[in-house]
C-alpha positions in Angstrom: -10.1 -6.9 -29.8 -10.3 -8.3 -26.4 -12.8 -7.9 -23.6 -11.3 -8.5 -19.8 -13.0 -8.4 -16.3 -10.9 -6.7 -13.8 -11.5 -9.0 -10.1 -10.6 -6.2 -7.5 -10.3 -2.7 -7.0 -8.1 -1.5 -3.9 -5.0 0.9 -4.7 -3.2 -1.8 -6.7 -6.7 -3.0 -8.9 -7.0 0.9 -9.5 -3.4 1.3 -10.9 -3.7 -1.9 -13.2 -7.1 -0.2 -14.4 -5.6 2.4 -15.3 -2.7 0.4 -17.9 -5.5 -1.5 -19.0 -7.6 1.5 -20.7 -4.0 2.2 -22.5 -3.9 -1.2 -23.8 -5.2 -0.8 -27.3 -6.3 -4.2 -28.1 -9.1 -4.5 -25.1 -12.4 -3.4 -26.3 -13.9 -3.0 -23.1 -13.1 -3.6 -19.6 -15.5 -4.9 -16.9 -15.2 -4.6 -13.2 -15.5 -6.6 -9.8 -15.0 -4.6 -7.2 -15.1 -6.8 -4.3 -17.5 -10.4 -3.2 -20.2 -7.6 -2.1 -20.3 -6.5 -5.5 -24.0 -7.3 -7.0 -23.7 -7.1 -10.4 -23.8 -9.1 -12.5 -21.2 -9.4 -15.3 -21.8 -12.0 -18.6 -18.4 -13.8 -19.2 -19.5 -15.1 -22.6 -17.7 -12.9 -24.3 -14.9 -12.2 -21.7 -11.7 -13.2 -23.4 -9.5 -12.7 -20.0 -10.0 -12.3 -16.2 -7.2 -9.7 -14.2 -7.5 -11.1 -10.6 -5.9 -8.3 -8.5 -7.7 -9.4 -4.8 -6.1 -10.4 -1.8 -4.0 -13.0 -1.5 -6.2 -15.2 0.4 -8.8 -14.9 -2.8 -6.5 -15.8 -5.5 -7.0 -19.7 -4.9 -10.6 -19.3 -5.1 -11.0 -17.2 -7.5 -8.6 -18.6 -10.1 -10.1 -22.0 -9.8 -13.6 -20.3 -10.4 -13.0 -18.2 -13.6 -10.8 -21.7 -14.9 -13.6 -24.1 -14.7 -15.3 -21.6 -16.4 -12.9 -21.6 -19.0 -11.3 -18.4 -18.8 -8.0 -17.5 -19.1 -6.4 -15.5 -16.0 -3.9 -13.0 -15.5 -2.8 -13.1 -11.6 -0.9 -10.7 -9.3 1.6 -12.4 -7.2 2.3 -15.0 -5.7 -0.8 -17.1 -6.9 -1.8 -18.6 -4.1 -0.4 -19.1 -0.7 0.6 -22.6 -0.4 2.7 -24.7 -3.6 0.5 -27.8 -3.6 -2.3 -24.9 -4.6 -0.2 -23.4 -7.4 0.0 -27.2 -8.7 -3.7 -27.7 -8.9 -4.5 -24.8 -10.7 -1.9 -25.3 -13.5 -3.6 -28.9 -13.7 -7.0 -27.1 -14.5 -5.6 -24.8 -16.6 -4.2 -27.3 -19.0 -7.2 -29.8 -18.4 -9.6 -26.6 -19.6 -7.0 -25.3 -22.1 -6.9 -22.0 -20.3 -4.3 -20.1 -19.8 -2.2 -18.9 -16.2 -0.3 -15.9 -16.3 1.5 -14.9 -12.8 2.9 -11.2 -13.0 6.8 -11.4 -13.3 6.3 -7.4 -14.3 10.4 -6.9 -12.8 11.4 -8.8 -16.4 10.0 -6.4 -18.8 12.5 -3.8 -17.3 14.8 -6.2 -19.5 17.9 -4.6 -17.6 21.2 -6.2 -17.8 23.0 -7.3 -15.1 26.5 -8.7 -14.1 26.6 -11.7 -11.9 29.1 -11.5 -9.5 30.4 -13.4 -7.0 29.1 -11.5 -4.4 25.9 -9.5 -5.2 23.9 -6.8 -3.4 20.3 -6.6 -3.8 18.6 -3.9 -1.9 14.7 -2.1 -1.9 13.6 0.3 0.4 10.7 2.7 0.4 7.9 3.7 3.0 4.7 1.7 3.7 2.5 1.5 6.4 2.1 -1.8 6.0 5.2 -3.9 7.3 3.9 -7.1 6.8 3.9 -9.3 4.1 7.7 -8.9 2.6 8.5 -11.6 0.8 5.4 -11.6 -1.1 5.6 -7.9 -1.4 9.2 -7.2 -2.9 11.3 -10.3 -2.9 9.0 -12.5 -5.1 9.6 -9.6 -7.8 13.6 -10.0 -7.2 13.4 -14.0 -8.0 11.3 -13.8 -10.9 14.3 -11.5 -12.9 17.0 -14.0 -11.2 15.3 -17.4 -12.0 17.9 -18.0 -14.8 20.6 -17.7 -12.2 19.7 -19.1 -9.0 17.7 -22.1 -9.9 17.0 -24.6 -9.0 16.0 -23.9 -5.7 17.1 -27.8 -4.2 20.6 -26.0 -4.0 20.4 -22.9 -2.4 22.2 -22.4 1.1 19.6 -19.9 2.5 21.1 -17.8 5.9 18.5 -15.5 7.5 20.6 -12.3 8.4 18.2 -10.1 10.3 14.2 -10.6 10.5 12.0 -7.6 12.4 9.4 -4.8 11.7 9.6 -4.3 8.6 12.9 -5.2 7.9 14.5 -8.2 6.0 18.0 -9.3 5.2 18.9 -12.8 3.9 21.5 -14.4 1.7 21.4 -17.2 -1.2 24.2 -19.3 -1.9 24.7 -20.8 -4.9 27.6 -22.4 -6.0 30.5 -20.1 -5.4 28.1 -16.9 -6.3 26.5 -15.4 -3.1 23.1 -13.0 -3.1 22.3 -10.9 -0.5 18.7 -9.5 -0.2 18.1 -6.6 1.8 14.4 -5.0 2.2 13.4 -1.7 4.7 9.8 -0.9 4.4 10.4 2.0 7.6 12.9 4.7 5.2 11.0 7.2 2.8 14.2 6.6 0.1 12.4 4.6 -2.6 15.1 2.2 -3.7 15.5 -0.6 -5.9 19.1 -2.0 -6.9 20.8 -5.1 -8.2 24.5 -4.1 -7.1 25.1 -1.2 -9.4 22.2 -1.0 -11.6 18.8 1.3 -10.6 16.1 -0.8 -11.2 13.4 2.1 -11.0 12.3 2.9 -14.2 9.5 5.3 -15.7 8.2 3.1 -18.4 4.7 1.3 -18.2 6.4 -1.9 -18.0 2.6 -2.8 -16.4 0.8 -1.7 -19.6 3.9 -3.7 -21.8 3.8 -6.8 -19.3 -0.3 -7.3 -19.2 -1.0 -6.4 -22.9 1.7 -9.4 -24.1 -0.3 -11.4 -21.9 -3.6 -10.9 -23.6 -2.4 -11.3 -26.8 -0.9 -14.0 -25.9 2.9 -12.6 -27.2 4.3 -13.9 -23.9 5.8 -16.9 -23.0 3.6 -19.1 -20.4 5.4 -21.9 -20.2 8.7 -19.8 -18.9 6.1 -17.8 -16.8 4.7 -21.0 -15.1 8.6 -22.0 -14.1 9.4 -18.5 -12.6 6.1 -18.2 -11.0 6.6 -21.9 -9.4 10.4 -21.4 -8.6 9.5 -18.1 -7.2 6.8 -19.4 -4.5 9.1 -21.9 -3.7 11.9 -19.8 -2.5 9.4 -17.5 -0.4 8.4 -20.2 1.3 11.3 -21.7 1.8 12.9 -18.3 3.6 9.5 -17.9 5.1 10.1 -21.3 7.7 14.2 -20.3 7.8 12.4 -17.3 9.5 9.9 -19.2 11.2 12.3 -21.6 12.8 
């Protein structure tokens, strides 16, 4: 049986609390819910630390519960700049810990046909229009990692760029990907040319309690997660520039 320490609890720390009480290897779960927070929490016994914070506290607070020689599960990305991501995996192995990056969109395990032209398209409504790439499209490289690496030769073309909006295309080879995201429609959407990649499973509850058991594969997970942040920032200065 494991114990874990959930670091976080806005909308998306609540939602990963709740596949965590479903998991039925964790014994007990403890909870951070912010830097205000006073209490105090042992981590002797603390087999794993969720880290669902902002993005701006992931560096931090990864680098914290790994010199403390704790294994950590991550949301996305992991941190904000690549030389970051680096540093961390160099603790983690110098500790014997363990990184984990969520790459939830491959436990769907949906099948898809390459083609030479493909369409990937998300849509749904948020208040929120920032943030895209980090939002929805790191999700979309993790499950195409196999096909798109490495990143060195990917053509990258920035189609359209405003509120809320984003349309690019990869080129690989001779195969061509076209991403298209609209935060500003209420149609929830998520498609890799023709296959729905909604689904009603926990894939959450089946990603995260792998994890802890340690049934998934890190090392793969490391790759994605680095190939991943790479190509984010990589589209982020194509819009920049």
């Amino acid at each position: 049986m494991k114990n874990v320490c959930l670091i976080g609890y806005g909308n998306w720390g609540k939602i990963v609390f709740k596949s965590l009480k479903k998991i039925k290897s964790i014994k007990k779960i403890f909870i951070i819910k912010s830097r205000k927070n006073k209490n105090t929490i042992s981590l002797n016994n603390i087999d794993w630390v969720i880290i669902t914070a902002t993005n701006t506290s992931h560096f931090s607070l990864v680098k914290k519960y790994l010199n403390l020689k704790k294994n950590v599960f991550c949301e996305k990305p992991l941190t904000l700049k690549f030389q970051d991501d680096l540093k961390l995996y160099k603790i983690a192995k110098k500790n014997k810990c363990k990184i984990y990056v969520s790459d939830i969109e491959r436990y769907k395990k949906k099948k898809l046909s390459i083609l030479k032209k493909n369409e990937i398209y998300r849509s749904k409504f948020s208040s929120s229009k920032k943030d895209i790439l980090y939002r929805l499209t790191y999700h979309d490289f993790t499950y195409l990692f196999q096909f798109l690496k490495p990143h060195e030769k990917i053509k990258i073309k920035i189609i359209k760029s405003s509120k809320g909006f984003l349309k690019f295309a990869l080129q690989r080879g001779v195969k061509d990907f076209i991403f298209t995201y609209n935060l500003n429609t209420p149609q929830k959407i998520h498609k890799f040319n023709n296959t729905n990649l909604i689904t009603k499973k926990n894939i959450l509850q089946q990603m995260i309690s792998k994890v802890i058991n340690k049934k998934a594969d890190f090392s793969m997970n490391e790759k994605i997660s680095l190939f991943s942040h790479q190509m984010c920032l990589k589209i982020l200065r194509k819009i920049e520039n």
